[in-house]
C-alpha positions as CSV (number, residue, x, y, z in Angstrom):
1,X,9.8,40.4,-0.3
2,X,10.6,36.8,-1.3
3,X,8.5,33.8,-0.2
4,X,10.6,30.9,-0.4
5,X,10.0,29.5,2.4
6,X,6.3,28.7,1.4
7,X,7.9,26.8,-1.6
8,X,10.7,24.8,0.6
9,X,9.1,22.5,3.2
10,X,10.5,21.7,6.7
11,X,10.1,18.1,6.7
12,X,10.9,15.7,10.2
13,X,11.2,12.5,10.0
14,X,11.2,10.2,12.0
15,X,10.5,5.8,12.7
16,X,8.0,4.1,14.8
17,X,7.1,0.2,14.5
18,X,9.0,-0.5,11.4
19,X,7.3,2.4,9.2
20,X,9.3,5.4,8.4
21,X,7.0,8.8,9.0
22,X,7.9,12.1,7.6
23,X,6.0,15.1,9.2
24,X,5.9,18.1,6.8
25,X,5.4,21.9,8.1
26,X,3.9,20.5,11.3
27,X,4.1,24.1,13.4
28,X,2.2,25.6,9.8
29,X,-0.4,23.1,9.6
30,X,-1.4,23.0,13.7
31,X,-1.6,27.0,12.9
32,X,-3.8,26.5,9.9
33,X,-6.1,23.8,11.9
34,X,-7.6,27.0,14.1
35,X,-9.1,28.1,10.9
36,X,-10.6,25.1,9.4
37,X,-10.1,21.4,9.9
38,X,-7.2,20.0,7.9
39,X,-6.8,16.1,6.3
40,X,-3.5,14.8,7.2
41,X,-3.4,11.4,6.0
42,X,-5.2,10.6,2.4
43,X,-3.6,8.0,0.6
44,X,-1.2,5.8,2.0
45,X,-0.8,1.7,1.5
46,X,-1.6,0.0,4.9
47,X,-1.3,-4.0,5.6
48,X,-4.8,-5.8,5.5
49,X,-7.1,-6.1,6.9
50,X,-6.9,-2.1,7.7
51,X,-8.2,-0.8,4.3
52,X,-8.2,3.2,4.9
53,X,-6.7,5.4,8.0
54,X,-7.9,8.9,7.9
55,X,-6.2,11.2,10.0
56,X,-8.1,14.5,10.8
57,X,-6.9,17.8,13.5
58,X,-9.5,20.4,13.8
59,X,-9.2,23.8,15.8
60,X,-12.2,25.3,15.3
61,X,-15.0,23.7,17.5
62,X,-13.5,25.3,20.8
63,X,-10.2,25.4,23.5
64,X,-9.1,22.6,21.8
65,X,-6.9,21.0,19.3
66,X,-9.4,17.7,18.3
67,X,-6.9,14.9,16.8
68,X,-9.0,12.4,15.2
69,X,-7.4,8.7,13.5
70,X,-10.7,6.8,11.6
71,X,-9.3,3.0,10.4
72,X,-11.4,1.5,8.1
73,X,-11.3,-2.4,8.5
74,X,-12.1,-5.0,5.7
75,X,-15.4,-6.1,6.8
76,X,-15.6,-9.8,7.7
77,X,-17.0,-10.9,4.7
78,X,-15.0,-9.3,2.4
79,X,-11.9,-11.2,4.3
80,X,-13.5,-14.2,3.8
81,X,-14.7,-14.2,-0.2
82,X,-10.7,-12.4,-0.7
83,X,-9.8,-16.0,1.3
84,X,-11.8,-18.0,-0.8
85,X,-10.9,-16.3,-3.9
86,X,-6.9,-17.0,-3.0
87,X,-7.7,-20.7,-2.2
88,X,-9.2,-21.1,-5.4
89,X,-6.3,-19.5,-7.7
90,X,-3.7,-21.4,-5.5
91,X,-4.7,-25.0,-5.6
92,X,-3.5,-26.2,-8.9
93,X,-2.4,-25.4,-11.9
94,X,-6.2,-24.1,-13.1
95,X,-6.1,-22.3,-10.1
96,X,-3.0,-20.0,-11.4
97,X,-4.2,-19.8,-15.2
98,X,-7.5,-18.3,-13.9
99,X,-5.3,-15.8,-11.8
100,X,-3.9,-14.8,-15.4
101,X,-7.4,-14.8,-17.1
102,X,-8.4,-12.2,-14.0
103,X,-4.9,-10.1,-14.4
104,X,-5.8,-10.0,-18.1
105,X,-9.3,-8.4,-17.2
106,X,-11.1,-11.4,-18.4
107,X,-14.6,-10.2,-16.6
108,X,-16.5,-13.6,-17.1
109,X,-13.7,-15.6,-14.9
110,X,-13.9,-12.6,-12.4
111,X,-17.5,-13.2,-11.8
112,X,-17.0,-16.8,-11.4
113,X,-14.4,-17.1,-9.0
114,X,-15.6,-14.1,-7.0
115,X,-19.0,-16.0,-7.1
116,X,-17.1,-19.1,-5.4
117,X,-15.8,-16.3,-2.6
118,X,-19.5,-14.8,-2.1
119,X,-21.0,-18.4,-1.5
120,X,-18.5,-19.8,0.6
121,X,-18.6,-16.3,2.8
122,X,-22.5,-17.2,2.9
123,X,-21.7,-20.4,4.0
124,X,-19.7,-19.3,6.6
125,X,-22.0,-16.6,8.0
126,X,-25.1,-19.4,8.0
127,X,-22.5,-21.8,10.2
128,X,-22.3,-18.9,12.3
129,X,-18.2,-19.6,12.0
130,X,-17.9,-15.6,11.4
131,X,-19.3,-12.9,13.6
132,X,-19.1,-9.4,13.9
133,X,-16.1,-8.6,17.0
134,X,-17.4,-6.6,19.5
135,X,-14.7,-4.7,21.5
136,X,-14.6,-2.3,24.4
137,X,-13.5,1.0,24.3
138,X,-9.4,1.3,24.8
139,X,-7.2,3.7,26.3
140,X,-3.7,4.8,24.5
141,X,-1.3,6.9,26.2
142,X,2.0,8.7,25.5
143,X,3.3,10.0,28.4
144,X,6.2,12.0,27.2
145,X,4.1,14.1,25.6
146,X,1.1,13.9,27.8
147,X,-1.5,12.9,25.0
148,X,-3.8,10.2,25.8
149,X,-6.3,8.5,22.9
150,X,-9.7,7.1,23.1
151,X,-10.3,4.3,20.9
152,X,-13.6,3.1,20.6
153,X,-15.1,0.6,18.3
154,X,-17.5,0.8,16.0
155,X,-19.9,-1.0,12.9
156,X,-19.7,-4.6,14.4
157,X,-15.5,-3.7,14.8
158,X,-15.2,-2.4,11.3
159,X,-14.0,1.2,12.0
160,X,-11.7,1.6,14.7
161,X,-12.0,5.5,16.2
162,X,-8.7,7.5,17.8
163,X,-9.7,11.0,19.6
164,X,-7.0,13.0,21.3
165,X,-7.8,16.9,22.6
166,X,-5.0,19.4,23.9
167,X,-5.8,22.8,24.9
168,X,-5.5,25.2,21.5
169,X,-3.1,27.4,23.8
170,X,-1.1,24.3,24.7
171,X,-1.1,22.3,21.4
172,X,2.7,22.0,19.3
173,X,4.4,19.6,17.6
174,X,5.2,16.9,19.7
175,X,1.7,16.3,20.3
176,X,0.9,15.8,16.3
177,X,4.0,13.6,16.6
178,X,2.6,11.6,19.3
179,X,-1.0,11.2,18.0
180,X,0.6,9.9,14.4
181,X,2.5,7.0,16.9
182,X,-0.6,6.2,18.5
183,X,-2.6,5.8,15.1
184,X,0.7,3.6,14.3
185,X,0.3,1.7,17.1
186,X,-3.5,0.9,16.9
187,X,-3.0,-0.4,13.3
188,X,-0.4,-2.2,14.9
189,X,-2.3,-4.3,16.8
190,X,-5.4,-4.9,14.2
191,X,-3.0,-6.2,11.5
192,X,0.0,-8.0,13.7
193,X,3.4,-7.6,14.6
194,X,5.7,-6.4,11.9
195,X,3.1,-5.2,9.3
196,X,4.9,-1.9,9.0
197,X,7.5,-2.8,8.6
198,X,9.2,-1.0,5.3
199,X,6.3,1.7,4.8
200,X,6.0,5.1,4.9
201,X,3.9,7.5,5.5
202,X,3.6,11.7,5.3
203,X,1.9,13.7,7.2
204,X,1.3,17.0,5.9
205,X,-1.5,19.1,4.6
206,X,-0.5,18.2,1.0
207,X,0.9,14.6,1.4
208,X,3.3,15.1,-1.1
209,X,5.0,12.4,-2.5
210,X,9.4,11.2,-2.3
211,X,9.5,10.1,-5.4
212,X,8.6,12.5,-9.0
213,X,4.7,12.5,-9.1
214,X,3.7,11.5,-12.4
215,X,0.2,11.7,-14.7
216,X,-0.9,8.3,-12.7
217,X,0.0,9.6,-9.6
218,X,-1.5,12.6,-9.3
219,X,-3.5,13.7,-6.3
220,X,-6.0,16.8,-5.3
221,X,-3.2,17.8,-3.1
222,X,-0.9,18.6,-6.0
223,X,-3.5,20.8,-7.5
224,X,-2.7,24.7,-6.9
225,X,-5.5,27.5,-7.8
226,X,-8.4,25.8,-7.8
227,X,-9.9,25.8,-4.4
228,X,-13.4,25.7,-4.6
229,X,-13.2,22.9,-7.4
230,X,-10.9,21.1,-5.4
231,X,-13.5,21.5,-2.6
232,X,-16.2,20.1,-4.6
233,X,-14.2,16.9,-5.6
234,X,-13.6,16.3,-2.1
235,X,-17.1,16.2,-1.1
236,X,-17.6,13.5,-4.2
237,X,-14.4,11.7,-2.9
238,X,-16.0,11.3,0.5
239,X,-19.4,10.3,-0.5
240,X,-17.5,7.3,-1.9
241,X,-15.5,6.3,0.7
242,X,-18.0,6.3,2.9
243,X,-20.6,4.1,1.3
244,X,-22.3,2.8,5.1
245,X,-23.2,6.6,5.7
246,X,-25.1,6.5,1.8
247,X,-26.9,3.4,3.0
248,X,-28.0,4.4,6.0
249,X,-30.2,7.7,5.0
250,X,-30.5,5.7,1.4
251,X,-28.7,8.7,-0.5
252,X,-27.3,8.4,-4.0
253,X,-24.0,9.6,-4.5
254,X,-23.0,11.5,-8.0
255,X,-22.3,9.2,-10.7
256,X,-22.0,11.5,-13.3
257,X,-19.6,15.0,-13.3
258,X,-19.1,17.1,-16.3
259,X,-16.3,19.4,-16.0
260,X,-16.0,22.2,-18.6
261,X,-13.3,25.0,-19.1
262,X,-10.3,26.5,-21.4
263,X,-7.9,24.2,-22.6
264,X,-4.9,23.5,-20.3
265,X,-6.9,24.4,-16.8
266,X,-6.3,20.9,-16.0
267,X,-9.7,18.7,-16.2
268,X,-7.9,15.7,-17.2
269,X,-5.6,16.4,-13.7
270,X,-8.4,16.8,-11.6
271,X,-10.3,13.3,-13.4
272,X,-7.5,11.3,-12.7
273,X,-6.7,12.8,-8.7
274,X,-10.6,12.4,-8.2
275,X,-9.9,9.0,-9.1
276,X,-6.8,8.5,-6.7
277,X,-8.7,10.5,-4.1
278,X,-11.4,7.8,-4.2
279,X,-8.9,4.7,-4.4
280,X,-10.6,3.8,-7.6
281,X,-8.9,2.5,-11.2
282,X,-8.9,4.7,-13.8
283,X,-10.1,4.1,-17.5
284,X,-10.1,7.0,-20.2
285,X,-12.2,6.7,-23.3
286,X,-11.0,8.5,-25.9
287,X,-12.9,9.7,-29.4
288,X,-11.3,6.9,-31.5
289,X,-12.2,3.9,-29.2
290,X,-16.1,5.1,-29.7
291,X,-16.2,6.6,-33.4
292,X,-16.1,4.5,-36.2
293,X,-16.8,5.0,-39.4
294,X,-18.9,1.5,-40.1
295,X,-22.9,1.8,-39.7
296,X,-23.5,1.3,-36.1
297,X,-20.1,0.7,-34.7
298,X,-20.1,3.5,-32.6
299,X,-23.2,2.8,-31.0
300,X,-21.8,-1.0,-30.1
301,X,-18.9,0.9,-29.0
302,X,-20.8,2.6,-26.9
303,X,-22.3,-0.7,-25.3
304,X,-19.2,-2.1,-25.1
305,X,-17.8,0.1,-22.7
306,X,-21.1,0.6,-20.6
307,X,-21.1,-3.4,-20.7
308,X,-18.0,-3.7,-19.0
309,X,-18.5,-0.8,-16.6
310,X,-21.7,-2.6,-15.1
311,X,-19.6,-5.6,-14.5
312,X,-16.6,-4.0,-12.5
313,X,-16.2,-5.0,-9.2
314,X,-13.5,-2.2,-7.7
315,X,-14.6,2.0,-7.4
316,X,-13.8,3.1,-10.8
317,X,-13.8,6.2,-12.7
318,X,-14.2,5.9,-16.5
319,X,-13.3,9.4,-18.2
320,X,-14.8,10.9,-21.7
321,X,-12.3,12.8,-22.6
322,X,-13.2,15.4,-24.9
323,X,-16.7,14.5,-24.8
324,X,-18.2,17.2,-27.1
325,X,-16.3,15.2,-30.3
326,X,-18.1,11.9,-29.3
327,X,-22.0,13.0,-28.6
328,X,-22.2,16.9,-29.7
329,X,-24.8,18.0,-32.0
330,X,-26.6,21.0,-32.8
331,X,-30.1,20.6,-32.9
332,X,-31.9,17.7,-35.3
333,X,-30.0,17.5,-38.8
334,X,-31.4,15.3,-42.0
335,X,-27.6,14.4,-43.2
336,X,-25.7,10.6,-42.5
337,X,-23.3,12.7,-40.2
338,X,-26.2,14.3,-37.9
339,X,-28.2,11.2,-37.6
340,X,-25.0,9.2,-36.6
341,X,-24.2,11.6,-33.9
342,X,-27.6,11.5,-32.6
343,X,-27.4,7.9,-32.1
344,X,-24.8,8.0,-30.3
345,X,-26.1,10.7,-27.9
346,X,-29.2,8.6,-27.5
347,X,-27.1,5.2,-26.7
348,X,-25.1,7.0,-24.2
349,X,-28.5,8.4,-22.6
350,X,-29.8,5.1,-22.3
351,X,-26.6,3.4,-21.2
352,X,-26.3,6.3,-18.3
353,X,-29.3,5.3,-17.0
354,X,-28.6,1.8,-16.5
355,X,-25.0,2.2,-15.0
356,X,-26.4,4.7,-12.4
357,X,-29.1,1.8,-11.7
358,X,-27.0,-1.2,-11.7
359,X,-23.4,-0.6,-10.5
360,X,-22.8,2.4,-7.8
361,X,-19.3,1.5,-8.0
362,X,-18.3,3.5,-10.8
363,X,-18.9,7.3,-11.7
364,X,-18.5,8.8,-15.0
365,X,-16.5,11.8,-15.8
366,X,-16.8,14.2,-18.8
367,X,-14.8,16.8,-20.0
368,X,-15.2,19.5,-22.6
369,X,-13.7,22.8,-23.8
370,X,-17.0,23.4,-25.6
371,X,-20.1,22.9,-23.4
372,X,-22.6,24.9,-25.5
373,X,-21.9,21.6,-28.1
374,X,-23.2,19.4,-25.7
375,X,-26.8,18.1,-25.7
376,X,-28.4,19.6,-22.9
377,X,-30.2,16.4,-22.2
378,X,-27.6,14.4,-22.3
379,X,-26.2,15.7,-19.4
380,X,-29.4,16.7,-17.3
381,X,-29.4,16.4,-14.0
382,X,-30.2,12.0,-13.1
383,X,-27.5,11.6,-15.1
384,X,-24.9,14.2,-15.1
385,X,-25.6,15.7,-11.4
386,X,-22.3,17.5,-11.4
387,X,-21.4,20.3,-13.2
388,X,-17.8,21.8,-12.6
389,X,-16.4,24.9,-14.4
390,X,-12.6,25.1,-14.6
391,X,-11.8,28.7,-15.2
392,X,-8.1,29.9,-16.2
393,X,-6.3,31.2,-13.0
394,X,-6.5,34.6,-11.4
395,X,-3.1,36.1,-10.4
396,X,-3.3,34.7,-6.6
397,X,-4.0,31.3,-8.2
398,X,-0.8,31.2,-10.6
399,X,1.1,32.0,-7.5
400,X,-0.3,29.0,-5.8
401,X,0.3,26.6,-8.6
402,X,3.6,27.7,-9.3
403,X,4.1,27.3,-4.8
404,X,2.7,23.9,-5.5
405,X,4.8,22.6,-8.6
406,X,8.3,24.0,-7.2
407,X,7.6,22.7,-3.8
408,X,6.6,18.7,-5.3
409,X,9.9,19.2,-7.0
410,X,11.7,20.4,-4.2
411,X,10.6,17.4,-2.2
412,X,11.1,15.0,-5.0
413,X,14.7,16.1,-6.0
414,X,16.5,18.3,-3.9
415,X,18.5,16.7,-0.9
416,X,21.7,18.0,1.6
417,X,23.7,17.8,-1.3
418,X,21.5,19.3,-4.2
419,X,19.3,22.6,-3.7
420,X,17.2,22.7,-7.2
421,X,15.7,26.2,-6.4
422,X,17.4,30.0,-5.3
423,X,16.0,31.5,-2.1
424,X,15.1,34.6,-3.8
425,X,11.8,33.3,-5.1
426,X,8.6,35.7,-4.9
427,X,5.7,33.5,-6.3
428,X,3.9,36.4,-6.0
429,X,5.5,38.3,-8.9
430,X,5.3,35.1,-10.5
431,X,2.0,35.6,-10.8
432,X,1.9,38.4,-12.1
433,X,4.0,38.0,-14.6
434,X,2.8,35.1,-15.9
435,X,-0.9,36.7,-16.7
436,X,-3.1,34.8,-18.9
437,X,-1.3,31.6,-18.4
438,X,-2.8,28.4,-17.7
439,X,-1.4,25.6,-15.0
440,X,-0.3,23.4,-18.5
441,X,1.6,26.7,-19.1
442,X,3.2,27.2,-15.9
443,X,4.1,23.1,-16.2
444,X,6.2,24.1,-19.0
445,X,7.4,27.4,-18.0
446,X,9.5,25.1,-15.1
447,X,10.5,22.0,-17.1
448,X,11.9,24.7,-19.8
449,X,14.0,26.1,-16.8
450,X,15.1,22.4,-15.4
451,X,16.1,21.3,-18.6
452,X,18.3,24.5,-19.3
453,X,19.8,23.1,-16.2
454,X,20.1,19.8,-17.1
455,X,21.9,20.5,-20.4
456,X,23.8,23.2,-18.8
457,X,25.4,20.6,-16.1
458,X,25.7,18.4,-19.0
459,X,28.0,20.1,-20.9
460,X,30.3,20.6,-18.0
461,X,29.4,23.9,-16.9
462,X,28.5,25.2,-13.5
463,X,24.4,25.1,-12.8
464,X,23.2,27.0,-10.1
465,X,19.6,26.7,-8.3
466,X,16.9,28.4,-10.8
467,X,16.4,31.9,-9.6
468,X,13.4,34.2,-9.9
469,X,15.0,36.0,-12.8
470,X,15.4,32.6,-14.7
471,X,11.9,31.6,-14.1
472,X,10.4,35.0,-14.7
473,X,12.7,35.3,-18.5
474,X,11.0,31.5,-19.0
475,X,7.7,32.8,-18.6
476,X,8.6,35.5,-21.2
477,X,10.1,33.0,-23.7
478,X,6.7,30.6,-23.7
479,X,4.7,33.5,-24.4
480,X,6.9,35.0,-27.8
481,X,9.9,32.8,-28.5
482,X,10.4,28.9,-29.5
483,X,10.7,26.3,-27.2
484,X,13.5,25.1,-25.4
């Protein structure tokens, strides 16, 4: 039994105000809603002052299909230091060579000008020439397909809610299709005619992207095998994005994740779509920017980079990469080597601490194939309040990463003219077969396979779609014979 059609997507698209939608495996994910609740809309660029749209259908409470849209507004005081700040860079020619200072990550200018936006928005607020809008509850409708949606306003007009219910029995396609035109329509109306104009947008339970996803681009979507860690990411993700919840029952979110497995299960993947699942820039420390081989330059290393995280002003996620090489040690030694290490350790304790106090904006990632070298101290609970393990994939989970992978490259290359894989696919034999492997492996079992194809079309010779036979002999080859 092949299961190609798990791996090939049916994907409608279609336009509404300007913005171009594409609606993946809508009859598959309504299905999957009666089981738990499933995230259509994650990451998506949306014209200001709408900052975030989530986009939620749930079939679980009851007789009903719940459709839920939440837009996230720029609050009015970010709006107006973000005006300030633009007046200031555009006035003059100072104007544009601190934009430059700020594009160059120059953090002293940053704090100055934003300092200019923060007491002109204080100014503003103590005028009272900015107020919080307060607006009634509205009333969408689509009558074609007999969907209505409340939209009620809420944190001083900051968060704009859509709720649409159809009867579970009743539910299909047409009413996801109208509920995604309604969100459309209320963002619409908050950011002005024509602001979506040239964007896109998939719905889908993955949000898989058009164009070739690369390292940057990454998302917790694209990650096959790893449910429950996935899970757990999400729950971090949220806590960020959701930081008037945190302050309103005074919780801490995590600031600090350790995440600790074989090599090639993909830790470094899962920092960087944590980081795009937040909206927050990325910055990976590696073991040469902190070691150095002077008497105490690691340690002002060390400060460096804790120094400049305190003073970010955007969500960011700084990553340790192989963090056992910069602060492992086993117990107290007496040599150069020991005590050097154990300074380090005890900076990065002491630095910790003061991040987590002083800037909530950033959360600190670490990642290890070795966690027994790690001081247990170091990454104690205050300071590390996250530990993940990242174990190798069972035989279901290689079938689901190798689902995943083949079906972002389906959507990224094939087209009417071009079909990139066979319909005689069965991912489950793919997993078995490839036993032991890890997702890195499975990576390269495929690009060994599209670059046979490649070279095979570029010699002038007739290329086919990759068929389970090709793929399975790649997964042979990577395990006893040379590379392609």
């Amino acid at each position: 039994m092949t299961d190609a059609s798990f791996a090939r997507p049916h994907t409608e698209t279609f336009e509404h105000a300007g913005a171009t939608v594409d609606l993946v495996d809508a009859a598959t994910l309504l299905a999957a809603a009666r089981v738990n609740r499933v995230d259509l809309l994650r990451r998506a660029d949306w014209p200001e002052p709408v900052q975030r749209v989530d986009l939620t259908v749930d079939g679980t409470g009851g007789p009903e299909h719940v459709f839920t849209a939440r837009i996230v507004l720029l609050a009015p005081t970010e709006a107006t230091e973000q005006r300030m700040r633009e007046l200031v860079l555009g006035r003059d020619p100072l104007g544009l060579l601190l934009a430059r200072r700020i594009a160059a990550g120059d953090q002293v200018v940053t704090r100055i000008v934003d300092g200019v936006g923060t007491a002109a928005a204080a100014a503003y607020r103590k005028l009272g020439l900015e107020k919080p809008v307060e607006r009634e509850p509205e009333l969408l409708a689509d009558a074609a397909a007999g969907i209505e949606a409340t939209v009620t306003y809420r944190d001083g007009g900051t968060v704009a809610e859509l709720e649409s219910r159809v009867p579970r029995d009743d539910v299909g396609v047409a009413h996801l299709r109208a509920f995604v035109t309604l969100t459309l329509q209320a963002v619409l109306e908050l950011a002005g005619t024509g602001s979506l104009d040239g964007r896109r947008y998939v719905i889908s339970r993955e949000n898989l992207p058009r164009n070739p996803a690369t390292t940057s681009s990454v998302t917790l979507d694209m990650v096959g095998g790893l449910a429950e860690v996935v899970g757990e990411l999400r729950q971090i993700a949220v806590s960020f994005r959701h930081p008037e919840a945190m302050a309103r029952w005074g919780a801490r979110r995590p600031q600090g994740l350790l995440m600790y497995g074989p090599p090639g299960t993909g830790k470094t993947m899962l920092s960087r779509a944590l980081a795009n699942e937040i909206g927050a820039d990325f910055r990976e420390i590696r073991t040469p920017e902190i070691l150095d081989k002077w008497l105490g330059g690691s340690e002002r290393n060390i400060k460096r980079i804790f120094r400049e995280a305190r003073g970010y002003r955007r969500p960011t996620l700084i990553l340790f990469d192989e963090f056992d090489s910069i602060v492992s040690y086993a117990g107290v030694g007496g040599d150069a080597a020991s005590q050097a290490l154990n300074a380090v350790a005890g900076i990065f304790k002491q630095e910790m601490n003061d991040l987590i106090e002083e800037n909530p904006n950033v959360i600190v990632v670490a990642t290890t194939n070795f966690p027994n070298r790690v001081d247990e101290s170091l990454i104690r609970s205050g300071r590390f309040d996250v530990k993940i393990s990242v174990p190798k994939p069972d035989e279901n989970a290689r079938a689901e990463i190798f689902r995943k992978m083949i079906r972002a490259l389906i959507n990224a290359h094939e087209n009417p003219g071009f079909r990139m894989f066979a319909d005689d696919l069965d991912l489950a034999a793919l997993g078995v077969a490839s036993t032991g492997m890890t997702g890195a492996d499975i990576k390269e079992v495929l690009r060994r396979v599209q670059l046979a194809k490649a070279m095979q079309e570029a010699r002038g010779d007739s290329a086919g779609p990759i068929t389970q036979d090709e793929l399975v002999a790649a997964v042979r080859n990577l395990r006893g014979g040379p590379s392609v």
